[in-house]
N, C-alpha and C positions, 0 to 999 in steps of 0.2 A: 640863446645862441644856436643858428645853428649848425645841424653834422657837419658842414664842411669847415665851416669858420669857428668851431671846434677844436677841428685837427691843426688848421693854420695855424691858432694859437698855440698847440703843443707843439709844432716843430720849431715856432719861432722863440717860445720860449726855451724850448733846447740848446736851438744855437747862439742864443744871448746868454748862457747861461745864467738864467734866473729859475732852474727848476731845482725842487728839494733834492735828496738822497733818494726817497722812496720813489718821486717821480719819476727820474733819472730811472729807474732799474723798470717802470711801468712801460715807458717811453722805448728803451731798448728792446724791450720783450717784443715790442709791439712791431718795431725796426726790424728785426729775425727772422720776425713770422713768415716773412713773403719778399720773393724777388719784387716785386712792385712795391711792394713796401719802399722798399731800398733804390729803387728808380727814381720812386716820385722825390724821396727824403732827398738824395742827391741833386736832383732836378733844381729842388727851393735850394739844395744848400748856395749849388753854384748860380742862379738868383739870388740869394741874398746877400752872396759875397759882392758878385757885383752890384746891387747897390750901395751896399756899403762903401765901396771902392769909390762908386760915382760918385755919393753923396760931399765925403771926403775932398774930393777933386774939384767940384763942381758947388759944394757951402749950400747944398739943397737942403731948405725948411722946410723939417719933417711934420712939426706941425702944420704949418701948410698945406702942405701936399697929404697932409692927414684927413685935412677939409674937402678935399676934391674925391679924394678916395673913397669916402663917408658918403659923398654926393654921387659917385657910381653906386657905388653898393645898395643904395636906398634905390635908385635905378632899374638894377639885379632883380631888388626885393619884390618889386612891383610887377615883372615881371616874372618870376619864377615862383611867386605868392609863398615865398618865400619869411622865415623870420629872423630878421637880424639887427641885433640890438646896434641903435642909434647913439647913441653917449657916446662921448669923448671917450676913450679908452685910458687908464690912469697908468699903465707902463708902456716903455717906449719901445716893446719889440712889438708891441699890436702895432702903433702907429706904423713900422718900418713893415710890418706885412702887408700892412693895406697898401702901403706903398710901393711896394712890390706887387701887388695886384693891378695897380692903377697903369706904373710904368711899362710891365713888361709884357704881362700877360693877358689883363683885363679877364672880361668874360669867360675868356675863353679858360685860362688859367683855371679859373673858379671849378669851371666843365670836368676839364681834364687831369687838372693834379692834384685836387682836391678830394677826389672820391675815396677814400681810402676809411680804414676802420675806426671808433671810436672805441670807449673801454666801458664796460659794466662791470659795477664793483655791486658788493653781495656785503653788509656790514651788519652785525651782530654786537648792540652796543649792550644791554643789561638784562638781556636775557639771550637762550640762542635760537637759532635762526635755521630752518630747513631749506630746502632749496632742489629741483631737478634743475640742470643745465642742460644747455640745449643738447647736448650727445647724448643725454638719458642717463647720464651718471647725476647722481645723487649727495650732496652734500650737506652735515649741520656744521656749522659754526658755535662755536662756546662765547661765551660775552662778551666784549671788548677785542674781537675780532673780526678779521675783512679778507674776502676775496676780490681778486681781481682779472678779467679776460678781457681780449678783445671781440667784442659784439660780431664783427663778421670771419675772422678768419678760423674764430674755435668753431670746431665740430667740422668745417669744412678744409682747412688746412692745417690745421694743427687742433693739440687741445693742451696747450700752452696757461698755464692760470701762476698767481700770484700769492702766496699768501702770507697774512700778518695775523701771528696770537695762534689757535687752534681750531683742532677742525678734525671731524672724521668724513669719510668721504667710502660711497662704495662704486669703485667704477664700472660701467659699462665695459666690456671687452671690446677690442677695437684695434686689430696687430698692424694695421698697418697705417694708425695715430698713435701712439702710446699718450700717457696721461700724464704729464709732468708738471713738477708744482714746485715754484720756486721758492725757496725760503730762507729768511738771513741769506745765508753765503752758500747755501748746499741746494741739489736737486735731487729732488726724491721723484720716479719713474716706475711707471705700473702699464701693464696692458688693459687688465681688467682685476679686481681684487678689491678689497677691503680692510683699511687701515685708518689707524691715526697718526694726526701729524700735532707734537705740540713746538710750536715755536716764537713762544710767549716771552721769553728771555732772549736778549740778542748775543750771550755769549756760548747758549748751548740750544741743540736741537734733539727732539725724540722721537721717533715714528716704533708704532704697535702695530703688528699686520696680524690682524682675524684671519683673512682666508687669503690663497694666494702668493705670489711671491712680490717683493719689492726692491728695488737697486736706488740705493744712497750713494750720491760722492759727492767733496766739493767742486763749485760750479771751476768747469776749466780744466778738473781734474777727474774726465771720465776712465779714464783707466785704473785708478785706484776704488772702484765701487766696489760696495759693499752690499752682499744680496743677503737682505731679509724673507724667512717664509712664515706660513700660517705661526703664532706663540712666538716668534723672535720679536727683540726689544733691542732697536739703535738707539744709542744716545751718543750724542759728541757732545764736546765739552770742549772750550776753545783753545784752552791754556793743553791740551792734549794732541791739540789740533790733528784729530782722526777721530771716526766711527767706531765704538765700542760696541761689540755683539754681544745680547745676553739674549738666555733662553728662560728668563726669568719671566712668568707669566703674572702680571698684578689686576683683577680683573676691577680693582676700584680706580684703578690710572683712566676708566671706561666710564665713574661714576658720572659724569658732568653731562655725558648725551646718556646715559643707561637709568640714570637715577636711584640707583644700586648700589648698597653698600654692604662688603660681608667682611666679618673681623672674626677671628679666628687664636684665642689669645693673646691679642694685639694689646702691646702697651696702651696706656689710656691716653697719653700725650701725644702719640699716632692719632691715637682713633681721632682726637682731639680736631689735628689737623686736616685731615679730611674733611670731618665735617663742616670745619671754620671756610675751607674753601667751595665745598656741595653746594651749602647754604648760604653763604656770604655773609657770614653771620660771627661773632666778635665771643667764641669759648674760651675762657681762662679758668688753669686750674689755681685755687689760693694756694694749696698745704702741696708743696714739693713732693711729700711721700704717698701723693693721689697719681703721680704721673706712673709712677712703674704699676699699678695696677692692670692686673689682663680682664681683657673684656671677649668675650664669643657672644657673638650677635648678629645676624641680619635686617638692614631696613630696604627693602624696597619701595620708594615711592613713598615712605613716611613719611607728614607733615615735622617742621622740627621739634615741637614741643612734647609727638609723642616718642619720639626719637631719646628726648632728651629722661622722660619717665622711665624710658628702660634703661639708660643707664644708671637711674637714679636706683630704681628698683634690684638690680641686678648686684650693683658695687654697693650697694649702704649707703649712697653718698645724697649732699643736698647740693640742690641746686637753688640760687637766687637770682633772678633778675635785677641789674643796679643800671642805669642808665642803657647806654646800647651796651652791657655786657651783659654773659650769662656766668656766675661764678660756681666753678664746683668747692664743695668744703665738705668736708670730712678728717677723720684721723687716721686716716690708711687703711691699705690691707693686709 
């Protein structure tokens, strides 16, 4: 498909409402960006009322009129060497776009109201994922995580992004775009800095700022932000609904992009869980009275197996391999 018949698709299925929750939030982001934005989006909407209206009035077959539209656009294609996909369309707001292209606007439409931005999404499914974006800020994503921008307006009119799961990000400086990243329900805002954002779970959010300052508030609710600097730690929590400040510094909350882990007479059922999450990897302790065990250790970068010798070594304890787990046993400490 292409960029323009792209976008057609996404306003139309806007105002048919058949777009998801997350789409919906992609879709507005992208509406914000720009007074043109919001031209063009108005332009189709009052085209598409009025067809609607017509259709209504007048008992116009949209299939039909789906066939002719079909039969410009191949038209279009041939001229503008252009690529766009032929098929019958299987929901009814393509058809009622093309329809709208055929009756009102034709070519010209395609031309003029069509030019508008598309999205690049950035996804991180089972490992993660580095990335410069186009403004020269720099981002990793952790695993089953996704960014999202609009291709032409970031860096040039905003620098407006989406994001789903986690993600540290070090921004370029830039005072007169700030850097804002939409998340669940909240925006977190940067000039230029380095932080992490986790917002993995939809009823709580946490951002870590390395260097720099950063401003948390819920969306709608910018007069209640909350400004994070270099060692401060936000977390909200939904049943609190507000921004919690702590100056609590945990430098393994880093492990997932640093690959660094330091324990510091850490209970064993801690250290446990970290590393069940580092590794993606399935630790259980057998004997209850192996979890209050303290462990002081660094692994940097360790493979898990020798990860797992030094605790063996360290605690007295065994370890066994049984299917995908790894079991610890022992009689305490």
């Amino acid at each position: 498909m292409s960029e323009e018949l792209e976008n057609i698709d996404q306003i139309s299925k806007y105002l048919s409402g058949e777009m998801g929750v997350d789409e919906i939030r992609v879709f507005e982001s992208w509406l914000e960006a720009s007074d043109v934005n919001k031209k063009q989006f108005d332009e189709f909407k009052r085209i598409w009322n009025e067809v609607e209206s017509h259709s209504a009035a007048q008992k116009i077959d949209v299939d039909l009129e789906w066939n002719i539209a079909q039969r410009n656009l191949n038209v279009q294609e041939e001229k503008n060497e252009t690529h766009i996909s032929t098929g019958k369309p299987k929901n009814n707001f393509l058809k009622i776009a093309a329809v709208i292209i055929t009756l009102v606007a034709g070519a010209y439409f395609l031309n003029i109201y069509l030019k508008s931005s598309t999205f690049e999404e950035i996804v991180a499914l089972e490992e993660t994922v580095q990335q410069e974006l186009p403004d020269g800020s720099n981002i990793t994503l952790n695993e089953n995580s996704s960014l999202i921008y609009t291709k032409k307006e970031f860096g040039s009119l905003n620098r407006n992004v989406i994001l789903e799961g986690e993600g540290f990000f070090d921004i370029k400086r830039d005072e007169e775009k700030p850097f804002t990243i939409s998340v669940n329900d909240y925006v977190v805002k940067v000039l230029g800095t380095s932080f992490f954002v986790n917002g993995s779970s939809t009823d709580s959010l946490v951002v870590m700022v390395q260097t720099g300052k950063v401003a948390v508030y819920e969306s709608g609710k910018e007069d209640q932000v909350v400004y994070l600097k270099a060692g401060d730690k936000g977390v909200f929590k939904a049943e609190k609904n507000k921004v919690v400040k702590s100056t609590k510094d945990d430098k393994n909350d880093f492990a997932w992009k640093t690959k660094k882990l330091s324990f510091k007479k850490k209970k064993l059922s801690k250290v446990i869980r970290k590393l069940n999450r580092l590794y993606d990897c399935n630790i259980v302790i057998e004997n209850k009275s192996l979890e209050d065990c303290r462990l002081t250790a660094t692994f940097d970068k360790q493979p898990l197996d020798q990860v797992i010798k030094v605790i063996e070594s360290t605690l007295g304890i065994t370890a066994i391999k049984e299917d995908d787990r790894i079991v610890l046993k022992g009689e305490g400490c």
